[in-house]
C-alpha positions in Angstrom: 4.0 17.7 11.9 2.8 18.6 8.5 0.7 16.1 6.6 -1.8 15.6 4.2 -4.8 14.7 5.5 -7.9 13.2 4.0 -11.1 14.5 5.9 -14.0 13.1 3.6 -14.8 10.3 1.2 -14.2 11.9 -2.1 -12.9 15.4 -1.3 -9.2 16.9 -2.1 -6.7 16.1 0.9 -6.0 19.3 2.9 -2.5 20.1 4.2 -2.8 19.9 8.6 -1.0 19.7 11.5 -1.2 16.2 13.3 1.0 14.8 15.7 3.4 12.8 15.0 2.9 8.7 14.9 4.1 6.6 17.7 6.6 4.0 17.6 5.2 0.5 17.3 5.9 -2.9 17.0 6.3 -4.4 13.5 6.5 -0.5 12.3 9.1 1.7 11.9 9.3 5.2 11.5 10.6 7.3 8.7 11.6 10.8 7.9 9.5 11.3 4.6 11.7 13.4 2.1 9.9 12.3 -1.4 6.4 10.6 -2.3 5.1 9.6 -5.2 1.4 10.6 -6.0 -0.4 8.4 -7.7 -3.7 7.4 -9.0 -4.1 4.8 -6.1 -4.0 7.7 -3.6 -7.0 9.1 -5.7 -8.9 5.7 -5.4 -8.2 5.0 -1.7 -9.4 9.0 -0.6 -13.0 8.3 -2.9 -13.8 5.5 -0.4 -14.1 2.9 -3.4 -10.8 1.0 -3.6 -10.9 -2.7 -3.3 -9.2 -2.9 0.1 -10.2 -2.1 3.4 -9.7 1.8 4.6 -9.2 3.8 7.5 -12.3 6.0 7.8 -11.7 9.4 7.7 -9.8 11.9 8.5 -6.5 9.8 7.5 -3.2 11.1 6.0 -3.4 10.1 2.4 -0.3 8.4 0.6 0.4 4.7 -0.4 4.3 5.2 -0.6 7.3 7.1 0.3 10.7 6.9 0.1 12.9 8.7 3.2 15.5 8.1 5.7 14.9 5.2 8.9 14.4 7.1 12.3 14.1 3.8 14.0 13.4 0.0 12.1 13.6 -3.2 13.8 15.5 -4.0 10.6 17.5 -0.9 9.5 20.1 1.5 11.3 18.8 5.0 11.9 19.7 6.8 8.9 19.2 4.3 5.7 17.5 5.7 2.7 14.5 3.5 2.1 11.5 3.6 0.0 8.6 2.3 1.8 4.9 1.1 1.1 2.3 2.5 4.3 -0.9 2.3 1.2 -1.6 5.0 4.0 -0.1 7.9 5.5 2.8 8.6 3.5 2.2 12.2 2.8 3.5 13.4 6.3 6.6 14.8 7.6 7.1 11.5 9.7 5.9 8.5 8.7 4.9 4.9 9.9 5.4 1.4 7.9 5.4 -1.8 8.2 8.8 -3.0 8.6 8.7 -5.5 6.1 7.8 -2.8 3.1 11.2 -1.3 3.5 13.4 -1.8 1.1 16.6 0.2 0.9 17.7 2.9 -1.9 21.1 2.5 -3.7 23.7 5.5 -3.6 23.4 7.5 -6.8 19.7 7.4 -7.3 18.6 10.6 -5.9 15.7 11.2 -3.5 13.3 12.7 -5.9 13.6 9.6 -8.7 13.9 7.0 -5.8 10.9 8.4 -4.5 8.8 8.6 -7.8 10.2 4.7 -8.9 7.3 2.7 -6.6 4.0 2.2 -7.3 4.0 3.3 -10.9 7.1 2.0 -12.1 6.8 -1.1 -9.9 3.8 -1.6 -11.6 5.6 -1.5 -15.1 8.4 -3.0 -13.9 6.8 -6.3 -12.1 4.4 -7.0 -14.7 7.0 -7.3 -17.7 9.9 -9.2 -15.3 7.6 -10.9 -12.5 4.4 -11.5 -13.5 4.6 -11.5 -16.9 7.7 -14.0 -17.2 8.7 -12.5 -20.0 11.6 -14.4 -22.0 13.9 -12.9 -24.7 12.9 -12.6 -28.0 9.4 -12.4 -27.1 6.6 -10.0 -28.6 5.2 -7.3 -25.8 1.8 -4.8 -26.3 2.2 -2.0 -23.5 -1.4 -0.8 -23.9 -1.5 3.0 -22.1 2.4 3.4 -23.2 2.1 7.2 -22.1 1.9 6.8 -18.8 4.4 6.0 -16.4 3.8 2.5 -16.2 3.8 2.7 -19.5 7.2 4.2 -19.7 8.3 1.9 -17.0 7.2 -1.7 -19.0 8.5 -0.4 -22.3 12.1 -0.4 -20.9 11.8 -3.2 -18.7 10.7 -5.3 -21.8 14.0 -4.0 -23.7 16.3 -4.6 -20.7 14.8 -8.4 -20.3 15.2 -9.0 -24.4 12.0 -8.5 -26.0 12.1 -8.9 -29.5 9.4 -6.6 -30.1 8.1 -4.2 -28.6 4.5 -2.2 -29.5 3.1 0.1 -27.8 -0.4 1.8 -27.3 -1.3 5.4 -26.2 -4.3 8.5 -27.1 -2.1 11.4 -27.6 0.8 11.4 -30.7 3.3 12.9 -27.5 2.9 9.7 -25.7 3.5 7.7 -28.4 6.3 9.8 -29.5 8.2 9.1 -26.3 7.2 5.5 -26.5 9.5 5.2 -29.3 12.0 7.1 -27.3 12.1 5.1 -25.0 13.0 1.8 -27.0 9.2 0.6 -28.5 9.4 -0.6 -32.1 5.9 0.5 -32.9 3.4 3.1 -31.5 0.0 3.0 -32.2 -3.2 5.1 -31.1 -5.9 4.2 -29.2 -9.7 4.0 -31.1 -11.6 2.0 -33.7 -8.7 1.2 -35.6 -6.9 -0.5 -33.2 -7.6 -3.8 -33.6 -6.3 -4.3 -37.3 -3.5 -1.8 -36.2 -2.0 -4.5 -33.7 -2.4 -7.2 -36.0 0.1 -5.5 -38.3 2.4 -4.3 -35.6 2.4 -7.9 -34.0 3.1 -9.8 -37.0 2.8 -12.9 -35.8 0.9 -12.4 -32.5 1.8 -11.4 -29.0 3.5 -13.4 -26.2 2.7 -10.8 -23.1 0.7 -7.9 -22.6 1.3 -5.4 -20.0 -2.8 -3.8 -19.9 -3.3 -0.3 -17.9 -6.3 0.4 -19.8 -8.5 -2.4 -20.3 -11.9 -1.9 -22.3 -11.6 -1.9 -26.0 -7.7 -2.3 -26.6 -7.3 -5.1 -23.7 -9.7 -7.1 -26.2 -8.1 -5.9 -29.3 -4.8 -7.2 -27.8 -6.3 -10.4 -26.5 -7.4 -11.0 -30.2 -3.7 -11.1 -31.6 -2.4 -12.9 -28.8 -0.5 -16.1 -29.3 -0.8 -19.3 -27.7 0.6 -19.3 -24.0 0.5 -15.3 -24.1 -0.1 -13.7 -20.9 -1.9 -10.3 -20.5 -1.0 -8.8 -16.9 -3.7 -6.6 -15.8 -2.5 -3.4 -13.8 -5.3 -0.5 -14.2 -8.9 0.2 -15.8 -7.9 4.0 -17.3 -10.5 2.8 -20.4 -13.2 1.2 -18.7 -13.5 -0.6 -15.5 -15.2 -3.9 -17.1 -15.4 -5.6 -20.5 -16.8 -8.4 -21.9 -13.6 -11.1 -22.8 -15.0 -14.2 -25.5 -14.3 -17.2 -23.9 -12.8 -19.4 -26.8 -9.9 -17.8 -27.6 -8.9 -18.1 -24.1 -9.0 -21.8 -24.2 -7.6 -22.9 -27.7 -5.0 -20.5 -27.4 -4.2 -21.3 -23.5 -4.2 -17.3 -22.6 -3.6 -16.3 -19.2 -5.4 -13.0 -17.7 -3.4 -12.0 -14.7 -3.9 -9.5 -12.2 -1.5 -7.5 -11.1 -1.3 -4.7 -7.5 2.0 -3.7 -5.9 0.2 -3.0 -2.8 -1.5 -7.0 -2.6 2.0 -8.3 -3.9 4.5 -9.8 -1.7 6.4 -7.6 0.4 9.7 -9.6 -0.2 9.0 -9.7 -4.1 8.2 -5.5 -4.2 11.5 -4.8 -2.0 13.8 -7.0 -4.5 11.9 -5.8 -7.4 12.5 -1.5 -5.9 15.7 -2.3 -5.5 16.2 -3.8 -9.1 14.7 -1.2 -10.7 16.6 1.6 -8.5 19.8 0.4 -9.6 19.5 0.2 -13.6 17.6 3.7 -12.5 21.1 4.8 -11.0 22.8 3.1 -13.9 20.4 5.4 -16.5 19.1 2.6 -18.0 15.6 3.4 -17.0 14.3 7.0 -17.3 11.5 8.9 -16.5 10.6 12.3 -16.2 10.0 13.3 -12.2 8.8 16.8 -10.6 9.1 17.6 -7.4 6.4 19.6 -5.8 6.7 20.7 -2.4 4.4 19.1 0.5 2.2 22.9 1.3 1.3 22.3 -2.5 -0.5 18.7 -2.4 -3.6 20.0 -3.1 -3.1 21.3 -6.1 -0.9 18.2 -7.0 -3.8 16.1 -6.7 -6.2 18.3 -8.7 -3.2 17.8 -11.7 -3.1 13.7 -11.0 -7.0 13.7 -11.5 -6.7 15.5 -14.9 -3.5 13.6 -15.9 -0.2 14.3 -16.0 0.9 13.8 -18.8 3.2 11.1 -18.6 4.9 12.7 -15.5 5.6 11.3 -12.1 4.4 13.9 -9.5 6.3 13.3 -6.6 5.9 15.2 -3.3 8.8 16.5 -1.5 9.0 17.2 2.4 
């Protein structure tokens, strides 16, 4: 079979012929027709992710969604999105049964496929680990990307009062407001006293992709019992946090992975967001690039994309 393999710490995947994975307990097998790239896949293939890796070659790919050759749990033939965190950029691949979770009719394969990681991420950390509650104030620092996208409309759909968002480019922040954020505001210097206008009276959660500069200029106009859930380092990788406002206004700094979470949790939270997908009451923009072209797929995820969900397609 096709896959895309990963042959060296650091270096872009090459396309290969492998044979095909075994059937084995726990695992089942699935007939890969659309998976998400993400910048996870780019972290696990440099060697320096924060889990433990297969050493090379491996068949890069933390998620797919695809059709059940055999499952323990599933008939031959359900569409499922699945989480391997390897090997899911293949023509046949194996996960752990628990990961599947099946995909509603009327979400194509494309979306259903491009929905996981990222927009898990969005999703989960506004409705899961963010608790939010209506009429609460949300920051959705890095609004461009698709986690971005994602936590701006699961903020509206789960009644947030208020909703600002943070991005670089004036595109991003123009589909921010698109999208259903009150507010969009750039990234730099003048952040701080931007969010303490656009919060009015302070944050309850913030949904952090960035971290760096703007997590601290959102943890500074946070109100007591705010939450900032912590899902990427796209500004910095570490920052220094003061300690006191932490304490006297009882903030809580969580992390947040899809791929560390709960299996059970992820496969009702995919198939949540799949179905107000299928409804159209969450969007996002999705191109499908065919498996031959990963390569080139990943050199475009390094340099950004934009806002769009690269998603490769058997």
């Amino acid at each position: 079979m096709r896959a895309v393999s990963v042959v060296g710490w650091g270096a872009v995947p090459t396309v290969t012929e492998i044979p095909e994975p075994p059937a084995t307990p726990g695992r089942a097998l699935v007939r890969m027709r659309a998976a998400g790239l993400n910048p996870v896949d780019l972290a696990i293939a440099s060697g320096r992710f924060y889990m433990p890796l297969p050493d090379p070659p491996f068949v890069a790919g933390a998620e797919c969604m695809g059709e059940v050759v055999s499952s323990a749990h599933l008939p031959a033939g359900t569409r499922v999105w699945c989480l391997p965190v390897t090997g899911a950029f293949a023509e046949l691949v194996s996960a752990p049964d628990e990961s599947l979770a099946p995909v509603p009719d009327g979400l194509d394969d494309v979306t259903a496929g491009g929905l996981g990681i990222a927009g898990l991420a969005g999703w989960m950390a506004v409705r899961v680990r963010g608790r939010l509650s209506p009429g609460e104030t949300v920051v959705v620092l890095g609004a461009s990307g698709v986690v971005g996208q994602t936590a701006i409309q699961a903020a509206r759909l789960g009644g947030a009062r208020w909703v600002v968002a943070v991005a670089r480019s004036g595109a991003g922040r123009e589909r921010a407001l698109a999208l259903g954020a009150d507010v969009a505001l750039a990234t730099g210097p003048g952040l701080p006293e931007a969010l303490r206008a656009g919060c009015g009276e302070g944050a309850d959660l913030v949904v952090d992709a960035l971290w760096g500069d703007a997590a601290a200029a959102a943890i500074a106009v946070m109100r007591r019992g705010g939450r900032l859930v912590q899902v990427g380092n796209a500004e910095s990788p570490a920052m220094e946090v003061v300690a006191g406002p932490l304490r006297g206004r009882l903030i809580d700094l969580l992390g947040f992975s899809v791929i560390v979470e709960d299996p059970a949790e992820v496969g009702r939270a995919y198939r949540e967001l799949a179905e107000v997908s299928a409804l159209g009451e969450v969007v996002l923009e999705v191109e499908a690039v065919p498996l031959g072209e990963a390569p080139a797929a990943w050199a475009r995820q390094a340099a950004g994309t934009g806002g769009r969900k690269l998603v490769l397609v058997s």
